[in-house]
N, CA and C atoms as a LAMMPS dump frame, in Angstrom:
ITEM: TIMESTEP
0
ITEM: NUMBER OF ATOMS
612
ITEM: BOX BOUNDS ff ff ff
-5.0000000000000000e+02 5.0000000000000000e+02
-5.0000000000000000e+02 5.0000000000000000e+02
-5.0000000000000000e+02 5.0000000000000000e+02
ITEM: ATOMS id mol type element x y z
1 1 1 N 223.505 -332.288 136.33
2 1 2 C 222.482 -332.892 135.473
3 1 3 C 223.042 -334.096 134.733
4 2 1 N 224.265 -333.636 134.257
5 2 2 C 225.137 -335.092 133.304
6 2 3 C 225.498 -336.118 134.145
7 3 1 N 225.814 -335.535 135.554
8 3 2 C 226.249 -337.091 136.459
9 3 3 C 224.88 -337.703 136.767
10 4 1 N 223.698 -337.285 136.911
11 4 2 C 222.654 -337.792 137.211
12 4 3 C 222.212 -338.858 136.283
13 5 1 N 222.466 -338.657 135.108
14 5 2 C 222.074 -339.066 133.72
15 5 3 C 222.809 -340.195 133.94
16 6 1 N 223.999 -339.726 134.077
17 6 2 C 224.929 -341.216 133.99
18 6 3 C 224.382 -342.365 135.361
19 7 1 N 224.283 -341.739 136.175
20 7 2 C 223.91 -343.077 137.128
21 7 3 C 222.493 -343.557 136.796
22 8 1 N 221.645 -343.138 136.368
23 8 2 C 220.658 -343.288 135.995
24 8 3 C 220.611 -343.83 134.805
25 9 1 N 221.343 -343.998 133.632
26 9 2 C 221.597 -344.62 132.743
27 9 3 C 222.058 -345.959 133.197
28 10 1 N 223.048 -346.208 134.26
29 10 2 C 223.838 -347.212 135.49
30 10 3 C 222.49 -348.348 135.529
31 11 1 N 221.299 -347.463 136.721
32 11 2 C 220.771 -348.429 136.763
33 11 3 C 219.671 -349.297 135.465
34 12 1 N 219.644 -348.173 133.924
35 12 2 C 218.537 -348.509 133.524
36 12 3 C 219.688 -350.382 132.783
37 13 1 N 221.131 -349.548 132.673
38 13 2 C 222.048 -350.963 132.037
39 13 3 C 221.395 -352 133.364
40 14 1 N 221.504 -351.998 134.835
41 14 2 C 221.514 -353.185 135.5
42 14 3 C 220.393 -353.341 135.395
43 15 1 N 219.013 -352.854 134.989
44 15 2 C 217.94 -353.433 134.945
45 15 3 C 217.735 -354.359 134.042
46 16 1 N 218.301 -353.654 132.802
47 16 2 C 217.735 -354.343 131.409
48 16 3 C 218.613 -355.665 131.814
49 17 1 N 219.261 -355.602 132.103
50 17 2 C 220.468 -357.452 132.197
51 17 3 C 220.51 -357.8 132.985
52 18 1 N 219.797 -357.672 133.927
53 18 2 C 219.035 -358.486 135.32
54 18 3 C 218.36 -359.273 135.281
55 19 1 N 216.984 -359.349 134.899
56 19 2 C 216.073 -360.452 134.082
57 19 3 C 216.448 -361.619 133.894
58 20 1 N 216.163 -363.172 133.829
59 20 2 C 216.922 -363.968 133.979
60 20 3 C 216.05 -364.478 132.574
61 21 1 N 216.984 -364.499 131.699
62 21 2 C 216.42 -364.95 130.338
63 21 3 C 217.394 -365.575 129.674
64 22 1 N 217.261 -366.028 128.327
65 22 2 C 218.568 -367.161 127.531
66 22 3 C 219.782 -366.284 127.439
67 23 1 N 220.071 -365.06 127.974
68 23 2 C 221.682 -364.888 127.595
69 23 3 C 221.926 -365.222 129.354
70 24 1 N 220.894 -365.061 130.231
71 24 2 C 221.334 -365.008 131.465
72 24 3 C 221.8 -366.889 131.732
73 25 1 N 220.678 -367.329 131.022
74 25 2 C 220.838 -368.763 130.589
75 25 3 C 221.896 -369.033 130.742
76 26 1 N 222.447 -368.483 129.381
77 26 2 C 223.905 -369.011 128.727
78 26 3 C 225.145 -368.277 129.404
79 27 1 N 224.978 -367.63 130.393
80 27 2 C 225.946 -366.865 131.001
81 27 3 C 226.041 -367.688 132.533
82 28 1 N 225.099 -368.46 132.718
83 28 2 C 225.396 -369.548 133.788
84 28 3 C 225.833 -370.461 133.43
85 29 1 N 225.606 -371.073 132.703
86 29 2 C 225.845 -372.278 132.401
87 29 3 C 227.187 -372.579 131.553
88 30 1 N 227.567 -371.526 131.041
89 30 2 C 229.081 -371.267 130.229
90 30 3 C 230.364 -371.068 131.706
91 31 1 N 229.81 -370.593 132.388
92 31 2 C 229.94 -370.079 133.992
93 31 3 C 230.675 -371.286 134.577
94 32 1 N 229.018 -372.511 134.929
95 32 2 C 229.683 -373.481 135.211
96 32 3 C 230.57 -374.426 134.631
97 33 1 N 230.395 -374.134 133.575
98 33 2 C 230.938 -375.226 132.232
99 33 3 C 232.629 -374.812 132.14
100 34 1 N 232.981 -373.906 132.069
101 34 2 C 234.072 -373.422 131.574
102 34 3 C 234.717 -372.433 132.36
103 35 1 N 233.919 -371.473 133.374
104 35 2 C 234.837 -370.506 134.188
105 35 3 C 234.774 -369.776 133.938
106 36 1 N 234.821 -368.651 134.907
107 36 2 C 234.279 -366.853 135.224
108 36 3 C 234.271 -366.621 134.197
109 37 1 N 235.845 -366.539 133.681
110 37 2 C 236.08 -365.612 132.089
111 37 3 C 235.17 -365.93 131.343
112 38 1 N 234.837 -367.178 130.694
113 38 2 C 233.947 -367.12 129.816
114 38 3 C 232.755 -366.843 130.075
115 39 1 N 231.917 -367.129 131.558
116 39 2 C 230.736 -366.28 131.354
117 39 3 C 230.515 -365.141 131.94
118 40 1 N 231.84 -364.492 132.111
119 40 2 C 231.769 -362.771 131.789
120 40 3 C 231.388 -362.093 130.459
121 41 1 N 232.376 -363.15 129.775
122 41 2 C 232.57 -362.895 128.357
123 41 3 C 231.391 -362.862 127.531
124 42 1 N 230.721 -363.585 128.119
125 42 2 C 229.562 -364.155 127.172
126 42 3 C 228.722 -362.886 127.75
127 43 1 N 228.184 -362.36 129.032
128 43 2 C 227.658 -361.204 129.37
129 43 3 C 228.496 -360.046 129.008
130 44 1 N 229.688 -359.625 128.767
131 44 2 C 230.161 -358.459 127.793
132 44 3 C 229.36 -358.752 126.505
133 45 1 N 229.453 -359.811 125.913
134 45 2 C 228.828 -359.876 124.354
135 45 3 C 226.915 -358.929 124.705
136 46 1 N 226.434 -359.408 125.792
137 46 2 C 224.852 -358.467 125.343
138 46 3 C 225.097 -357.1 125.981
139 47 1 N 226.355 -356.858 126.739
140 47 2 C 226.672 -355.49 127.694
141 47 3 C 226.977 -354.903 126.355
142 48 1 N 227.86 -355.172 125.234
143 48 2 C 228.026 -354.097 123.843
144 48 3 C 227.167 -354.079 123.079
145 49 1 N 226.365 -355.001 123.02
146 49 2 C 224.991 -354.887 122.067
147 49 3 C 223.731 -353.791 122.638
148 50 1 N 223.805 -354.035 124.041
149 50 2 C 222.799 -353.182 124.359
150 50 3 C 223.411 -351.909 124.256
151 51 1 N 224.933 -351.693 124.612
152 51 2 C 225.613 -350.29 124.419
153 51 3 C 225.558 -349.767 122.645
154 52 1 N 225.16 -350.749 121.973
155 52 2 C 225.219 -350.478 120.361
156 52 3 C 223.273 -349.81 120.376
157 53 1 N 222.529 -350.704 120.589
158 53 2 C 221.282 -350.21 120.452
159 53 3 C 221.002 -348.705 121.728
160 54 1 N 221.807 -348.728 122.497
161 54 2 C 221.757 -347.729 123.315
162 54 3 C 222.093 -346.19 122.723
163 55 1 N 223.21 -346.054 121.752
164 55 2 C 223.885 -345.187 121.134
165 55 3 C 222.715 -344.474 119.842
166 56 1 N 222.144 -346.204 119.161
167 56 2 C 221.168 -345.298 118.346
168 56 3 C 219.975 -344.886 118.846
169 57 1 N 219.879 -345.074 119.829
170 57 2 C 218.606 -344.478 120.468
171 57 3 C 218.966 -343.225 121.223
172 58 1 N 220.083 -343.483 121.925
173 58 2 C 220.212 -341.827 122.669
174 58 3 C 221.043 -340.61 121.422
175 59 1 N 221.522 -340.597 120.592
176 59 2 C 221.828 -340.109 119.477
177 59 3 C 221.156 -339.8 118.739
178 60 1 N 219.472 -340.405 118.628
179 60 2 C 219.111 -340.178 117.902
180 60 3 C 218.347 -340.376 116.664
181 61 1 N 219.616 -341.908 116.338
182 61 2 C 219.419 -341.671 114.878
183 61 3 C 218.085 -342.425 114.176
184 62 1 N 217.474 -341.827 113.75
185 62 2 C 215.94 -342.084 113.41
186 62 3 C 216.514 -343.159 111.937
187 63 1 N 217.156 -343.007 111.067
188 63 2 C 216.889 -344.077 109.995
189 63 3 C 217.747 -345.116 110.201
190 64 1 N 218.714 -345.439 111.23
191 64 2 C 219.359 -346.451 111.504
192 64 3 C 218.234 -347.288 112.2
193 65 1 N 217.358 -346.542 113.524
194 65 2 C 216.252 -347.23 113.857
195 65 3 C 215.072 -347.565 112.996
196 66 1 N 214.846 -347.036 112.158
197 66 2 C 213.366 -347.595 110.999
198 66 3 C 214.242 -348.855 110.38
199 67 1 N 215.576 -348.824 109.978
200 67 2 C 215.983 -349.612 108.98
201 67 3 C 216.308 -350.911 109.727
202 68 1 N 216.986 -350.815 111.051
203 68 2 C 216.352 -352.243 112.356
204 68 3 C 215.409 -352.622 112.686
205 69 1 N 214.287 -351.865 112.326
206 69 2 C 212.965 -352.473 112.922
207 69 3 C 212.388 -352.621 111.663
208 70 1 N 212.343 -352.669 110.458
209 70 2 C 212.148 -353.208 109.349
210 70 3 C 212.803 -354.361 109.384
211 71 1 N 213.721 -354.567 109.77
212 71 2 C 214.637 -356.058 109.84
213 71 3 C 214.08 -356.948 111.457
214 72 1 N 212.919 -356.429 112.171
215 72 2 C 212.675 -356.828 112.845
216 72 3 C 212.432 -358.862 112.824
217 73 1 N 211.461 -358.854 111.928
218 73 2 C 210.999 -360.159 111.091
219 73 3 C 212.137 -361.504 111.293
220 74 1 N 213.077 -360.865 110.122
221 74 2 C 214.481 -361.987 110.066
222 74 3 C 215.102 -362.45 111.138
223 75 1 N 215.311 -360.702 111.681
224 75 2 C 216.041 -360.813 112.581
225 75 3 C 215.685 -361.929 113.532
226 76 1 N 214.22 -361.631 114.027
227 76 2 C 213.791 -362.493 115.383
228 76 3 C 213.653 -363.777 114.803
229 77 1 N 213.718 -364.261 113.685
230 77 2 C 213.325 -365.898 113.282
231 77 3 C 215.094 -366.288 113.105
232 78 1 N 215.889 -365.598 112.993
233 78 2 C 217.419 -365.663 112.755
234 78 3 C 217.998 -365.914 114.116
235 79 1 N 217.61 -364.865 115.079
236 79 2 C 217.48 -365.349 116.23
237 79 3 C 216.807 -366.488 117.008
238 80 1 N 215.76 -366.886 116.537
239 80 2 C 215.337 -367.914 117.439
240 80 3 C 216.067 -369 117.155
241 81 1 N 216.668 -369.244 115.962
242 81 2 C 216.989 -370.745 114.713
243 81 3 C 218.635 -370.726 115.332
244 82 1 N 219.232 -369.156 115.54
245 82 2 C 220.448 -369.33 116.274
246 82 3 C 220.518 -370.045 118.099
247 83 1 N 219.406 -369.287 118.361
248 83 2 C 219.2 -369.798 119.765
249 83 3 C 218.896 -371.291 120.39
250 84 1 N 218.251 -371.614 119.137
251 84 2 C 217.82 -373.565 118.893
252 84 3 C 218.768 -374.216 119.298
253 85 1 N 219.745 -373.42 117.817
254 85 2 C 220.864 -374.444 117.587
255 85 3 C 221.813 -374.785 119.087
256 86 1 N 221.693 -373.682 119.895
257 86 2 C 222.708 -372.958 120.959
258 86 3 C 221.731 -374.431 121.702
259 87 1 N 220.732 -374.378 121.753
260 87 2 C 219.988 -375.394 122.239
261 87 3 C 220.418 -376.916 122.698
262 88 1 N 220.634 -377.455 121.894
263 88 2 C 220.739 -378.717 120.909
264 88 3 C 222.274 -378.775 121.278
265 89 1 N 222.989 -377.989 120.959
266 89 2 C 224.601 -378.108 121.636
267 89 3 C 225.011 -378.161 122.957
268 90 1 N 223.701 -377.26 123.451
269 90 2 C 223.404 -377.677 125.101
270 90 3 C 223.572 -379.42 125.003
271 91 1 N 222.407 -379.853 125.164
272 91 2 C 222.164 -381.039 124.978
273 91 3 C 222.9 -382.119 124.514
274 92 1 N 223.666 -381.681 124.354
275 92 2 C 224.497 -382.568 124.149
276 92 3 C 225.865 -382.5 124.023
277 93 1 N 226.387 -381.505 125.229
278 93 2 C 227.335 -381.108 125.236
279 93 3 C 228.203 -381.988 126.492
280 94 1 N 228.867 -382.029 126.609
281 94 2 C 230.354 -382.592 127.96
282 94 3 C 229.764 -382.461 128.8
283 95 1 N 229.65 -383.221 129.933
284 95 2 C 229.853 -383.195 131.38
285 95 3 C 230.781 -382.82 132.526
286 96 1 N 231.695 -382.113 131.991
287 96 2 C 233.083 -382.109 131.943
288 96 3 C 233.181 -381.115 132.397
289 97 1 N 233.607 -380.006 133.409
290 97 2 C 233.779 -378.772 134.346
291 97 3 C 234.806 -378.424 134.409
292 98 1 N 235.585 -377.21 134.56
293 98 2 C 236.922 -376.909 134.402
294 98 3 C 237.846 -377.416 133.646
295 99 1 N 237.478 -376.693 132.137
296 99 2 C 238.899 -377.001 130.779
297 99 3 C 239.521 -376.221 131.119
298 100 1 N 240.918 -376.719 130.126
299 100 2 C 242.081 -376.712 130.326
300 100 3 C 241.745 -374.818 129.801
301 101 1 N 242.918 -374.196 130.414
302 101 2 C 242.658 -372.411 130.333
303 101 3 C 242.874 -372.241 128.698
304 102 1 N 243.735 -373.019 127.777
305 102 2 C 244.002 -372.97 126.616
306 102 3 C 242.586 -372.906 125.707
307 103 1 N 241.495 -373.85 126.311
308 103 2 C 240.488 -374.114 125.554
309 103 3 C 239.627 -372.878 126.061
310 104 1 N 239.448 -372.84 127.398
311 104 2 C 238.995 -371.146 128.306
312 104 3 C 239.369 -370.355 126.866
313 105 1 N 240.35 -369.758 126.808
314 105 2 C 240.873 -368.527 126.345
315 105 3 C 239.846 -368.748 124.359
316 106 1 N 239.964 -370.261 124.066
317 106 2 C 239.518 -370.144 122.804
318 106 3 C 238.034 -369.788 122.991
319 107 1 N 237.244 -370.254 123.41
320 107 2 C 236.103 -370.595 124.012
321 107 3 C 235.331 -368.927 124.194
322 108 1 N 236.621 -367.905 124.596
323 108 2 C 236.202 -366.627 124.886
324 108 3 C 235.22 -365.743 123.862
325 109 1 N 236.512 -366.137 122.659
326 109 2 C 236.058 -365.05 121.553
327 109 3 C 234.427 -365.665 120.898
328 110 1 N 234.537 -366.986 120.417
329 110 2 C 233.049 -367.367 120.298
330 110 3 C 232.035 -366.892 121.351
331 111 1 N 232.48 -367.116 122.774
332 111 2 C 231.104 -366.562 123.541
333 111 3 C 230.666 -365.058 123.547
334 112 1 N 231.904 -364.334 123.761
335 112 2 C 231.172 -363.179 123.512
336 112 3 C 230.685 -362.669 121.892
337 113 1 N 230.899 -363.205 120.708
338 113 2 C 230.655 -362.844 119.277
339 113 3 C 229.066 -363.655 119.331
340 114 1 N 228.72 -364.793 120.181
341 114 2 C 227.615 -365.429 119.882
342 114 3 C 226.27 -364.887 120.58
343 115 1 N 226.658 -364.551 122.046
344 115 2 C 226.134 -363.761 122.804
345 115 3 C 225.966 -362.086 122.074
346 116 1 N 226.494 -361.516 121.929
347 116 2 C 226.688 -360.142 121.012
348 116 3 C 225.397 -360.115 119.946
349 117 1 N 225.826 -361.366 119.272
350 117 2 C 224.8 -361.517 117.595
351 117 3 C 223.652 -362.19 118.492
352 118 1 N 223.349 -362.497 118.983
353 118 2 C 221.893 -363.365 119.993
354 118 3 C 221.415 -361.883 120.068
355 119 1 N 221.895 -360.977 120.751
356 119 2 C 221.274 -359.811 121.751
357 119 3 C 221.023 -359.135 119.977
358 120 1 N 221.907 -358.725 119.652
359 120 2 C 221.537 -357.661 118.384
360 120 3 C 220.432 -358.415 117.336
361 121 1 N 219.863 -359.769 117.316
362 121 2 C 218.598 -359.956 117.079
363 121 3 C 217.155 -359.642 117.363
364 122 1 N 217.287 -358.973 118.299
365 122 2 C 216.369 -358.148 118.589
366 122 3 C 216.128 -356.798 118.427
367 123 1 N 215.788 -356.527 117.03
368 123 2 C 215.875 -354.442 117.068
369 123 3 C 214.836 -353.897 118.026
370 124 1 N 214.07 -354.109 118.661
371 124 2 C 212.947 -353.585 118.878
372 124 3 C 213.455 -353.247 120.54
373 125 1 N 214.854 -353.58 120.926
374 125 2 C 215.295 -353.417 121.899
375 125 3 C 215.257 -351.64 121.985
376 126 1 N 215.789 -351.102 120.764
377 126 2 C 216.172 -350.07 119.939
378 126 3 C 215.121 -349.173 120.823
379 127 1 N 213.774 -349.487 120.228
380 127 2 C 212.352 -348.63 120.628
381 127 3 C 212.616 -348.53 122.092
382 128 1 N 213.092 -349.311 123.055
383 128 2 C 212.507 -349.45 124.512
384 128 3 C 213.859 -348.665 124.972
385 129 1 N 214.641 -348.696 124.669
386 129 2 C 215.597 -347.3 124.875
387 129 3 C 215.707 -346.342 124.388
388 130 1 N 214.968 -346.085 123.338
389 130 2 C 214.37 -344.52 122.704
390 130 3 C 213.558 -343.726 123.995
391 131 1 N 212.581 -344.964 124.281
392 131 2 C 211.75 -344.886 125.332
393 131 3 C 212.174 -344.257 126.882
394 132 1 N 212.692 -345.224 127.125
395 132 2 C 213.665 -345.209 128.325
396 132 3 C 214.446 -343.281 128.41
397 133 1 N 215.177 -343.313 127.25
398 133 2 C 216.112 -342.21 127.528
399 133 3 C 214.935 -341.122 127.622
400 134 1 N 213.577 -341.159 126.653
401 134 2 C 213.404 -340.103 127.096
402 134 3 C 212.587 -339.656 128.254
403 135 1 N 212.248 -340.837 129.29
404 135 2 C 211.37 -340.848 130.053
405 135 3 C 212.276 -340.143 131.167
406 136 1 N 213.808 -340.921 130.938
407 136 2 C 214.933 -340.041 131.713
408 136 3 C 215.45 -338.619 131.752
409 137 1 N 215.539 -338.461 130.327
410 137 2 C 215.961 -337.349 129.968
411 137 3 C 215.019 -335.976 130.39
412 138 1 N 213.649 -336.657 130.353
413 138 2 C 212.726 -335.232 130.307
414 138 3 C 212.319 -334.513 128.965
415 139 1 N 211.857 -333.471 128.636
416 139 2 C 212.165 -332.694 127.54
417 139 3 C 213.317 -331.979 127.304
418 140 1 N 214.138 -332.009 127.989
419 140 2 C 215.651 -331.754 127.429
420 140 3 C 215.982 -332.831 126.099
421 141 1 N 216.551 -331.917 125.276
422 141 2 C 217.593 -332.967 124.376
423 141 3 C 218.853 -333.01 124.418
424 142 1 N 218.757 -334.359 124.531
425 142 2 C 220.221 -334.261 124.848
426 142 3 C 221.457 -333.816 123.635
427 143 1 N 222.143 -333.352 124.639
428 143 2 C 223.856 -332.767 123.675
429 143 3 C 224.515 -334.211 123.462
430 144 1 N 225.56 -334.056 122.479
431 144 2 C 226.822 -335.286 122.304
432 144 3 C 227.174 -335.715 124.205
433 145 1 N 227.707 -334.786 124.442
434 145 2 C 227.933 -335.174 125.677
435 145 3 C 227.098 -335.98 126.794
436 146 1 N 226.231 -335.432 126.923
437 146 2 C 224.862 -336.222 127.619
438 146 3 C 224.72 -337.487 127.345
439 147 1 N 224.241 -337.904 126.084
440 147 2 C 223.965 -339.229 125.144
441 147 3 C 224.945 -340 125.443
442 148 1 N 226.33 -339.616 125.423
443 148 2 C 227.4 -340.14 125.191
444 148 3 C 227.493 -340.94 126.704
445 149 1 N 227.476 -339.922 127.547
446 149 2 C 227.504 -340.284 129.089
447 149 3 C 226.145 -341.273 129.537
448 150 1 N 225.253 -341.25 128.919
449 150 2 C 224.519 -342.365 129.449
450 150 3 C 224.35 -343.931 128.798
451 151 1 N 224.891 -343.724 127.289
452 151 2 C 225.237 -344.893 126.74
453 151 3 C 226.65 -345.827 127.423
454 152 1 N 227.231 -344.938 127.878
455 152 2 C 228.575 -345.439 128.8
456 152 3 C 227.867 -346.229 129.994
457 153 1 N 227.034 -344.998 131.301
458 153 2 C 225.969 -345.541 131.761
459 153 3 C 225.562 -347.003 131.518
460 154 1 N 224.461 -347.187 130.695
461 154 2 C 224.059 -348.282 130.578
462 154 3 C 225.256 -349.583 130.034
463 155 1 N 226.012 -349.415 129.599
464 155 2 C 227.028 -350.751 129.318
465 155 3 C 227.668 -350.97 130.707
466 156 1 N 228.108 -349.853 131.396
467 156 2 C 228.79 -350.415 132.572
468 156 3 C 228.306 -350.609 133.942
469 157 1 N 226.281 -350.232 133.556
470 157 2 C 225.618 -350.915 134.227
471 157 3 C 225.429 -352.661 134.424
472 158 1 N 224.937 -353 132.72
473 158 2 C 225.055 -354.087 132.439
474 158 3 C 226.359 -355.101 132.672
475 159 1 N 227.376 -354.248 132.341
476 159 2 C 228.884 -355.087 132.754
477 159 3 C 228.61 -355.678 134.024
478 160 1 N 228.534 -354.235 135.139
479 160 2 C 228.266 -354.369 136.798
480 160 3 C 227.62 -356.197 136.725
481 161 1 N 226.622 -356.312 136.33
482 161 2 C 225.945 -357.405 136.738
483 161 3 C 226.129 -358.282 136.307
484 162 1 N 226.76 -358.25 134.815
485 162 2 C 227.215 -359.909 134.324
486 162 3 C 228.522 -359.767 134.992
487 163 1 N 229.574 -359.344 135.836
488 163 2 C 230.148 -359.159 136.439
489 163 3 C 229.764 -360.532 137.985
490 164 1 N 229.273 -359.653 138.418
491 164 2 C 228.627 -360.132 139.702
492 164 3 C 227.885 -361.466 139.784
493 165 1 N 226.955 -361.269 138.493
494 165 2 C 226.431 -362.765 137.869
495 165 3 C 227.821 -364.257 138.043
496 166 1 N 228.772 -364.232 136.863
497 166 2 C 229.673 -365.107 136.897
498 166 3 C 230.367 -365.087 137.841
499 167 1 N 230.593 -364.087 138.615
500 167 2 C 231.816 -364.294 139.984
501 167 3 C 230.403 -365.156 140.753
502 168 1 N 229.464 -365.001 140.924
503 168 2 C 228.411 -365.568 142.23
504 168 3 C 228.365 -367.085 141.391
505 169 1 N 227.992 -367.547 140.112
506 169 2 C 228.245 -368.74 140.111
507 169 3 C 229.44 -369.248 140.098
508 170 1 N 230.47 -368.821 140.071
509 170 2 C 231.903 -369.491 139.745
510 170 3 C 232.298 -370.165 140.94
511 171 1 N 231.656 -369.09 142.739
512 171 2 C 231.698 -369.595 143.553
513 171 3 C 231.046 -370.793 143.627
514 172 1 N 229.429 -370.793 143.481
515 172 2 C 229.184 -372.067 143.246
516 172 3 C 229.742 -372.985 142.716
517 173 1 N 230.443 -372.768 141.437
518 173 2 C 230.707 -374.03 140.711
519 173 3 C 231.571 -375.091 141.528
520 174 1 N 231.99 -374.619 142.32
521 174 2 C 232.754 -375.689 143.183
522 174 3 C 231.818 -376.778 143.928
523 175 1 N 230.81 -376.51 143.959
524 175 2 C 230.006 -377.817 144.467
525 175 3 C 229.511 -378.688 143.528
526 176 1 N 229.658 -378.425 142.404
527 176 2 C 228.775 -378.555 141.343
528 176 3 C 229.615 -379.849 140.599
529 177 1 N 228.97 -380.913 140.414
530 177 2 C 229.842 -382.442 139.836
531 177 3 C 229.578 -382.616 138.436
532 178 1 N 230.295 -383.729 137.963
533 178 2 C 229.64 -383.802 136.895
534 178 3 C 228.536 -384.579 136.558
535 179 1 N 227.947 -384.889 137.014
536 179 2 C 226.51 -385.209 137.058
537 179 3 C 225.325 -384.477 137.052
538 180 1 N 225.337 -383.394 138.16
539 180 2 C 224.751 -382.258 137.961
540 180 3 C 225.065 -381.14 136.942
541 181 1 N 226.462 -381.125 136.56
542 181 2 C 226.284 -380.312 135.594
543 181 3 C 225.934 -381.023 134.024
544 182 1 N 225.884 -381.824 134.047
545 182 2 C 225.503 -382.934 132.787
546 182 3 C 223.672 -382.386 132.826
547 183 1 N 223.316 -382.719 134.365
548 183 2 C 221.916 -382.022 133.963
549 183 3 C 221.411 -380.893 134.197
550 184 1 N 222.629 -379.951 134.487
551 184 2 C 221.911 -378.365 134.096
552 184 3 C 222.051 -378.398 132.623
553 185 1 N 223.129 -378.934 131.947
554 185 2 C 223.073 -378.782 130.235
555 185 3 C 222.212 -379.012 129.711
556 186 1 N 221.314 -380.19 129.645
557 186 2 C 220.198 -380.587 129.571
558 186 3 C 218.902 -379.813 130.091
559 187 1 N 218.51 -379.311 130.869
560 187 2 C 217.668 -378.201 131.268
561 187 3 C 217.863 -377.128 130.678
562 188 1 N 219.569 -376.476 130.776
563 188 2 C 219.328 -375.209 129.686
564 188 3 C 219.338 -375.337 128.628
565 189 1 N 220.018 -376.825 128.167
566 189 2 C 219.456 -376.768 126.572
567 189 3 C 217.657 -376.535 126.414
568 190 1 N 217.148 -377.373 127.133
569 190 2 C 215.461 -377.465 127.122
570 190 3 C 215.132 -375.891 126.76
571 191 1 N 215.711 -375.281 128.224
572 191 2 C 214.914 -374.269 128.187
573 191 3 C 215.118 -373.376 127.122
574 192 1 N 216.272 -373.14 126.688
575 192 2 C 216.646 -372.315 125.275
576 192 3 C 216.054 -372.925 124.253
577 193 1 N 215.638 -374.504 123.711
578 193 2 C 214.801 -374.323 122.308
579 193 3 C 213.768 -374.028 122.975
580 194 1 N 213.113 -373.525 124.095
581 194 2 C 211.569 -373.346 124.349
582 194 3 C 211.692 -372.26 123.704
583 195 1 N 212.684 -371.134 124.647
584 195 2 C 212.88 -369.433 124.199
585 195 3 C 213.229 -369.603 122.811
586 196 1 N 213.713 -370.358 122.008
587 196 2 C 213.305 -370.397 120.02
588 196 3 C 212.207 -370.334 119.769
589 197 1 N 211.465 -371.478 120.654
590 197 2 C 209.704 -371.965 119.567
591 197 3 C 208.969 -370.674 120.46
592 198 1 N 209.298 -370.339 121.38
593 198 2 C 208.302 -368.666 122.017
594 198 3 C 208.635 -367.652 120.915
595 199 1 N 210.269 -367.659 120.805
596 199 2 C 210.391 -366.376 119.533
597 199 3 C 210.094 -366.592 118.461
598 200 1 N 209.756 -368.263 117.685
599 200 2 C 209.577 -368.431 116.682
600 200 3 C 207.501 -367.825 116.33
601 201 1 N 207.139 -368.515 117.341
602 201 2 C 205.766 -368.544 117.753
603 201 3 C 205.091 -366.932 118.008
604 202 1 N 205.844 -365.977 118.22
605 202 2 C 205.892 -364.53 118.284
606 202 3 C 205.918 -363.944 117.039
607 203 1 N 206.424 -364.307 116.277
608 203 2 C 206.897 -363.888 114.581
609 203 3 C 206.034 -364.289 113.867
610 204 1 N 205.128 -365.718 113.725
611 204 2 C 204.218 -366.2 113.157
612 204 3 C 203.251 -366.124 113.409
């Protein structure tokens, strides 16, 4: 029953981070910009966030979730105003493909801390894996053990694919000049302040 849980937790992580949305965005384009590591890195940052909202939902805990989704509001206008900005730096960022590994390695800890705080702007993620576990679970409740095993589940679902994600563009990036990547920056900048004024426009 517990190994079932866990693979099944597997695929609900590769579903949820499959979707091609602004972290998938920013996990290409950091990809081409800078190299595997960093947009692994940057997909570990929403693989622990969703493993953070995953924990209070399969655990349980009912006032950690009221007290995130009361912060729903900020959160998502905090998020969109972070996501802008992420925007706008697009836009006007280097043309420039493969830095030096020194700047790689700095480059790491910001992507995954920025990516991380992007994803945990959303509490309401919280509800849809309350959801999720128990559509999985059944009327069983789950034990420590269970919960535990499918919150693992879902992160190293999600890993799986931002995994697979940056190794499949990294191959690409070798065709990729600086010209064209001058105007994917520009496109994903576009498209990320859109995903601001949609989340801003959602809140208001």
């Amino acid at each position: 029953m517990e190994t079932g849980l866990f693979f099944k937790a597997m695929l609900i992580g590769l579903s949820i981070a499959a979707p091609v949305g602004p972290i998938g965005l920013l996990c290409i384009q950091r990809t081409l910009a800078h190299g595997m590591r960093t947009g692994f890195v940057s997909g570990m940052g929403a693989a622990c966030a969703d493993a953070v909202y995953g924990a209070i939902g399969a655990f349980g805990m009912v006032a950690v979730t009221d007290y995130f989704v009361s912060l729903s509001t900020p959160l998502a206008i905090g998020g969109a105003l972070f996501l802008g900005w992420m925007g706008v730096k697009l836009l006007l960022a280097s043309s420039q493909a493969g830095q030096a590994a020194s700047v790689s390695q700095q480059r790491s800890g910001k992507a995954f801390v920025s990516v991380f705080a992007l994803t945990l702007a959303n509490p309401m993620t919280i509800i849809s894996f309350i959801a999720v576990f128990a559509t999985v679970a059944g009327p069983k409740v789950l034990d420590t053990a269970a919960a535990g095993l499918m919150v693992l589940g879902v992160f190293l679902g999600s890993a799986i694919w931002w995994l697979m994600l940056s190794a499949g563009v990294a191959l690409l990036s070798r065709q990729v000049g600086p010209d064209l990547l001058g105007t994917i920056n520009r496109v994903g900048g576009l498209l990320l302040l859109g995903f601001a004024l949609w989340q801003l426009w959602q809140v208001f």
